[in-house]
C-alpha positions, 0 to 999 in steps of 0.5 A: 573132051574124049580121048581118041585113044582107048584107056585100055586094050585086052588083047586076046590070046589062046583060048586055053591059056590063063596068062595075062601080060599085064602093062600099066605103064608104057604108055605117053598119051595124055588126054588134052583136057587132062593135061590143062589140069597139069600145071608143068608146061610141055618140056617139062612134062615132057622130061617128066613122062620120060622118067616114069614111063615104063617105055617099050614095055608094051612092045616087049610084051607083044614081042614076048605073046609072038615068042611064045608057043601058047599066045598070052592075053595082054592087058595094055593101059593106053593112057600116060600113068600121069592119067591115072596110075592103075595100079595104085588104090584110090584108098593108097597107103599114107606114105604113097599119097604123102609124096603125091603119088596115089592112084591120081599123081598131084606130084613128080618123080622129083617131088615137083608140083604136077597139080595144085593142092585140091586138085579134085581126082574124082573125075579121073577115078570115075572115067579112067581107073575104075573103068581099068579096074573093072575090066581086068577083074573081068579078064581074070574071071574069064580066064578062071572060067576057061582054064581054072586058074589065072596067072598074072605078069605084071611088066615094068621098067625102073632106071638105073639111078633111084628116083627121089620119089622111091621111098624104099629104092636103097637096096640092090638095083639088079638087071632085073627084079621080081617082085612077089606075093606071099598068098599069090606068088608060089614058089614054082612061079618065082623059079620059072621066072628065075630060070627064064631070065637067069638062062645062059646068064644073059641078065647076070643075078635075077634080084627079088622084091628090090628096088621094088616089090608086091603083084598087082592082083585085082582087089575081087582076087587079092588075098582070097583066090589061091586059082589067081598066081601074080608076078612083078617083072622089072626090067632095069632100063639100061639092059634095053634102052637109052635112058631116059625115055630114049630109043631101044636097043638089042637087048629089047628082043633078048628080054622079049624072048625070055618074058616068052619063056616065062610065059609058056612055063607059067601056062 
């Protein structure tokens, strides 16, 4: 069985901008032959997906492409992170796979079983996230080939409490964190972003690289094409919504403006 819903959308901006509002996680959508291969029965997978999505952050996203003077591209995942994560590598570092979350996820934000130990990923990987991958290596060539550059911003969420599956979510938990880069963050980047969420004091102290750091940047680019800038936005959840997974409130269109601020100074 196929899902009925797209893995993904590309969703298209301003022909001269090379931003890309990229989000991986807001989505809840499990395919139903996917999840027979998920162990938790429904509640539980429900309360599941409401730890670890990412929620509203695809509305903040087109919130933010509407805010702007120069409209991003958007690239959305439409399938549940519990699908596949797209932003891990099926090669992902040990201390990643040993609590059961690489690129396909055998265990839970509490460190719970989600599929049996020799779950085959293979399937996933083939049919979901290297499809994903493709696809945005191919987005950002297009924008490389029409504006000579190409600027990333990735969008997430975390909650307020740490999670036990953050293996390094000890240190400040600020309303918002920017995760950087060293090859593909540069210093002007990091300061527009600053600037934008730190503007009038909306968000308090804007933190970096905690609770949790690195960009996302397709591996065609990574650490190779300077033409490619990346930045990680975090948005801790309280500033938006009722937690956990709940509905959001006033402060989605506060961020959603400022994310557009960002936008137009990254362009």
């Amino acid at each position: 069985m196929t899902s009925a819903v797209p893995s993904f959308s590309l969703l298209p901006g301003a022909a001269g901008s090379p931003v890309i509002l990229h989000v991986p996680h807001s989505a809840r959508e499990i395919p139903a032959d996917v999840r027979a291969g998920i162990v938790m029965d429904g509640p539980a997978l429900e309360r599941e997906s409401d730890h670890v999505v990412d929620a509203h952050t695809a509305q903040i996203a087109e919130a933010a492409a509407r805010a702007a003077r120069v409209t991003p591209w958007r690239f959305v995942n439409r399938l549940s992170r519990l699908v596949v994560d797209p932003e891990r590598f099926p090669d992902e570092r040990e201390e990643m796979l040993a609590a059961g979350m690489g690129a396909v996820y055998t265990r839970t934000t509490h460190g719970e079983v989600l599929r049996e130990a020799g779950f085959d990923a293979e399937p996933l990987l083939a049919r979901y996230f290297r499809p994903y991958a493709r696809a945005m290596t191919e987005a950002v060539a297009e924008r490389l080939a029409a504006t000579g550059r190409a600027v990333i911003v990735d969008v997430h969420s975390y909650p307020t409490a740490r999670l036990p599956y953050e293996l390094h979510g000890e240190g400040p938990r600020p309303p918002v964190c920017l995760g950087t880069d060293a090859f593909h963050t540069p210093p002007a980047l990091l300061a527009a972003a600053r600037d934008a969420f730190g503007d009038a004091g909306l968000y308090g102290d804007v933190g970096l690289n905690s609770p949790f750091s690195g960009t996302y940047v397709p591996l065609d680019f990574f650490g190779r094409d300077p033409r490619v800038s990346a930045l990680m936005v975090e948005l801790r959840r309280d500033t938006y919504m009722a937690e956990p997974g709940g509905p959001a409130g006033p402060g989605l269109h506060r961020i959603a403006a400022a994310l557009g601020t960002l936008v137009d100074a990254a362009g």
